[in-house]
C-alpha positions in Angstrom: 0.0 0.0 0.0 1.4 3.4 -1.1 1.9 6.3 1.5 1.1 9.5 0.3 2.6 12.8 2.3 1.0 16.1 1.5 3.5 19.2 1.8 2.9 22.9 1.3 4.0 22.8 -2.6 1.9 19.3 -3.4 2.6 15.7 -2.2 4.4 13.0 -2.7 3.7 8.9 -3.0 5.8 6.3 -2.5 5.4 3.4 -4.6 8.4 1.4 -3.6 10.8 1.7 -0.7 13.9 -1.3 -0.2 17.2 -1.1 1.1 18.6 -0.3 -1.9 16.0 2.2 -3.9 13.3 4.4 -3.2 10.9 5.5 -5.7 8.0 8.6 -5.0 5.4 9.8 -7.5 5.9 13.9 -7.1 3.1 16.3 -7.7 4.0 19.7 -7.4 1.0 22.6 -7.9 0.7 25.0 -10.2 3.1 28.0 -9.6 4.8 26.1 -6.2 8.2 25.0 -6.0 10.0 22.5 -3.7 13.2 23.8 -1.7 16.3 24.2 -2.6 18.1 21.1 -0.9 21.2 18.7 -1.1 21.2 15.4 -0.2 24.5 13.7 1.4 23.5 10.1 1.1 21.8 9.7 -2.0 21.5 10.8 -5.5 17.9 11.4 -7.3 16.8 9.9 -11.0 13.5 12.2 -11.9 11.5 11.5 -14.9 9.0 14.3 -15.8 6.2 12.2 -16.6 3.1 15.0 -16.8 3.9 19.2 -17.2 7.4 21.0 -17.7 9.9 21.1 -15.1 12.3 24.6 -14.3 14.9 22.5 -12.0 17.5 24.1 -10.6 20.6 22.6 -10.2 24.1 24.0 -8.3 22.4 27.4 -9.8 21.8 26.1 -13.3 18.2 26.5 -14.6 17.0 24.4 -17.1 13.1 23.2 -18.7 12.7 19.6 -18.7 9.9 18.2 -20.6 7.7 15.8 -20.5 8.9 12.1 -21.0 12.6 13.5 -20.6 14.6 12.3 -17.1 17.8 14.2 -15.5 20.0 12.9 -12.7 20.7 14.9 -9.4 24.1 13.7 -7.8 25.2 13.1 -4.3 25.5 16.6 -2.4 24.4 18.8 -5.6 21.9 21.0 -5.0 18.6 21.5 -6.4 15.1 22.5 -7.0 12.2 22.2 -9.2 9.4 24.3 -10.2 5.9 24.1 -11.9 5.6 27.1 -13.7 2.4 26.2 -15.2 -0.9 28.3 -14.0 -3.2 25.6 -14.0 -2.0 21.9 -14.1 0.3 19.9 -11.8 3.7 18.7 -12.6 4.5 14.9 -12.0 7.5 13.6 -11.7 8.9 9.8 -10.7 11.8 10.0 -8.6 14.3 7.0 -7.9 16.5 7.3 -5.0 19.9 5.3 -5.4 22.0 5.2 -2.3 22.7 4.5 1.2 20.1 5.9 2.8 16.9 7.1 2.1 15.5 8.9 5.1 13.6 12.3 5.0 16.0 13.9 7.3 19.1 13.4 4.8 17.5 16.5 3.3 19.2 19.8 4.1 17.8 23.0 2.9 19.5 25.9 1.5 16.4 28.4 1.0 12.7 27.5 1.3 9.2 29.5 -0.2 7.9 28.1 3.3 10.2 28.0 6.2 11.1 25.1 7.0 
């Protein structure tokens, strides 16, 4: 059974968690962003799968469209945005790495102050 987490920007689902991979189903809102984050104990594989993605990465922006993936690394940091009006973005993210935890998550800047 999939968990799903609601945060100020959208939610997430995960749809598999094991030692060795985790994989969430990320919706983001129209106009919301996640924050601007690192992780030191895993790297991220995101697929956009519905919408356009702005992601941010070690201060690069770049679109990302629709059926097209990009890799976050170890420690580099990062952020996505739906820039649409109206519709959500989706994206699948798989987690390779050590650990998978929510608290391996350390935020640089933040639309809600966390």
């Amino acid at each position: 059974m999939s968990q799903v987490e609601e945060r100020p920007w959208g939610t997430f689902e995960i749809l598999l968690d094991e030692p060795y991979t985790k994989v969430k189903k990320i919706t983001v809102k129209p106009g919301q962003r996640l924050s601007y984050q690192y992780h030191q104990k895993r790297a991220e594989n995101w697929t956009v799968v519905v919408g356009q993605a702005l992601l941010t990465i070690d201060g690069v922006e770049m679109i990302i469209d629709e059926g097209n993936s990009f890799l976050i690394p170890e420690e580099a940091r990062h952020r996505v945005m739906n820039e649409s009006d109206t519709d959500d973005l989706v994206i699948i993210e798989v987690q390779v790495g050590e650990y998978f935890g929510e608290d391996d998550i350390v935020r640089v800047d933040d639309d809600y102050g966390r």
